[in-house]
C-alpha positions as CSV (number, residue, x, y, z in Angstrom):
1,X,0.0,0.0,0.0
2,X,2.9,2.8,1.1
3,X,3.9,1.7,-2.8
4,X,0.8,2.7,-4.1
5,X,0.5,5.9,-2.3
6,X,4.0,6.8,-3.0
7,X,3.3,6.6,-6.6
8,X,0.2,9.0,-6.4
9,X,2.2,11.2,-4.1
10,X,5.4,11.4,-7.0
11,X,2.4,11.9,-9.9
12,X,0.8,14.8,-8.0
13,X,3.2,17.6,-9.2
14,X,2.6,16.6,-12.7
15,X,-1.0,17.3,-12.5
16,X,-3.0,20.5,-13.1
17,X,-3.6,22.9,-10.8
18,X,-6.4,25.5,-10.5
19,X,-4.8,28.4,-12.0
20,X,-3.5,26.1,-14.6
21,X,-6.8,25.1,-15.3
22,X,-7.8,28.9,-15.6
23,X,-4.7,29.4,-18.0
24,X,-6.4,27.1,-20.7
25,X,-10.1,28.4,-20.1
26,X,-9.2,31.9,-21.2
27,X,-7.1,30.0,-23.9
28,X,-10.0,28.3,-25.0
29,X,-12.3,31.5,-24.5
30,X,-10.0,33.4,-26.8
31,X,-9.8,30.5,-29.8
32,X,-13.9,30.2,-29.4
33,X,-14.1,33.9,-30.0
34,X,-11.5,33.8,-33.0
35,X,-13.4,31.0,-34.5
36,X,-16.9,32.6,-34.0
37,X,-15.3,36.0,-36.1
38,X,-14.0,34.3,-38.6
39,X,-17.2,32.7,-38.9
40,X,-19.4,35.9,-39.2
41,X,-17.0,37.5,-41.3
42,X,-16.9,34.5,-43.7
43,X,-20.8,34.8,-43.8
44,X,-21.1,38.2,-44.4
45,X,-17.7,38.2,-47.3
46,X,-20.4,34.9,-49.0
47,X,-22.9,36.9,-48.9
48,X,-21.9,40.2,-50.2
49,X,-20.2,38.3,-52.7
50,X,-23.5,36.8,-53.7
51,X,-25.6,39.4,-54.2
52,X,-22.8,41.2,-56.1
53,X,-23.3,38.2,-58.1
54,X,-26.5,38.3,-59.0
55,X,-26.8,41.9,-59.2
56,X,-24.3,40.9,-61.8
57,X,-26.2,38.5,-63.4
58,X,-29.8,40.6,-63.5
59,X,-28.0,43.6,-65.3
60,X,-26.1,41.0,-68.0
61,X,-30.0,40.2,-68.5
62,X,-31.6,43.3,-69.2
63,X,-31.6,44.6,-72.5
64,X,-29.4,47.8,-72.4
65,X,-31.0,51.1,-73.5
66,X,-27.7,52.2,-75.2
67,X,-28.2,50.0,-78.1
68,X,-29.6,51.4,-81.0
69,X,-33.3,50.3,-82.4
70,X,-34.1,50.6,-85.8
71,X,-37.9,52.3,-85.4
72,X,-38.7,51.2,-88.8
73,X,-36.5,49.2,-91.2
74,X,-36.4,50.8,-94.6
75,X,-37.1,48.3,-97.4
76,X,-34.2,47.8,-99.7
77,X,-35.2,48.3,-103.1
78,X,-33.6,47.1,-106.1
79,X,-33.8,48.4,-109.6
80,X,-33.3,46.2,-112.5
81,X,-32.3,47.8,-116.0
82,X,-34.8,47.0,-118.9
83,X,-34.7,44.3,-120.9
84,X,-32.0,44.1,-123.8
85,X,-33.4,45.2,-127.3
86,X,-33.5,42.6,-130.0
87,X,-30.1,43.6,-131.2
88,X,-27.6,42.3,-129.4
89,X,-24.8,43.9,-127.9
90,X,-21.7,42.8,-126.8
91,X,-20.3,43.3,-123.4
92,X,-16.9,43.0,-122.1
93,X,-16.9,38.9,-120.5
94,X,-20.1,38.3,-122.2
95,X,-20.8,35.5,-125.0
96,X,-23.3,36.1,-127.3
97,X,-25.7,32.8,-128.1
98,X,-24.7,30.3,-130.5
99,X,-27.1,31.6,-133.3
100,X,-25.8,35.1,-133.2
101,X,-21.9,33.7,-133.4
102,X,-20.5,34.8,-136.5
103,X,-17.4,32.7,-137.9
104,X,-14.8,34.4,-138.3
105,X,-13.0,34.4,-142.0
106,X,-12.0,30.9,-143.2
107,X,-13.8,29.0,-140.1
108,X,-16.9,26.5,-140.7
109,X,-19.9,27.9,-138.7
110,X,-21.0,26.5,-135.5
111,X,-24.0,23.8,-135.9
């Protein structure tokens, strides 16, 4: 028995006292207090970062005034020359039909 006791009496200074005990409740206190800041301020940084976000968003989605609208679209109108008189005439690039191909001198004319 004196054995037994005179191992809890050699393990009593190694234990905690009160005021150590006091040491790692403000410890604690402090880290809880950290934690819950970091917290709100993580909340409040998500949620301002959200709403910029879709404040973002909702203005990408409107239509912006600053682009023009035609009130009334003008029709486009196009004007085609008249119809080429029975005498043909020859443009530059242009081929006249075979009937109005002439042969030239010494050439057998196209059938």
């Amino acid at each position: 028995m004196n054995e037994r006791v005179a191992k809890l009496e050699a393990l009593i200074p190694t234990l905690a006292t009160k005021a150590d005990i006091g040491e790692v409740r403000g410890d604690l206190h402090k880290m809880d207090a950290s934690i819950v800041r970091w917290m709100i301020a993580t909340i409040v940084g998500l949620f301002l970062g959200f709403a910029g976000l879709f404040f973002t968003v909702s203005n990408l989605m409107k239509p912006s005034s600053s682009t023009v609208t035609p009130v009334s679209a003008q029709p486009i109108i196009i004007q085609v020359p008249a119809a080429p008189s029975s005498e043909a005439r020859e443009l530059p690039g242009h081929r006249p039909a075979s009937s109005q191909i002439q042969p030239a001198q010494g050439e057998k004319p196209p059938k």
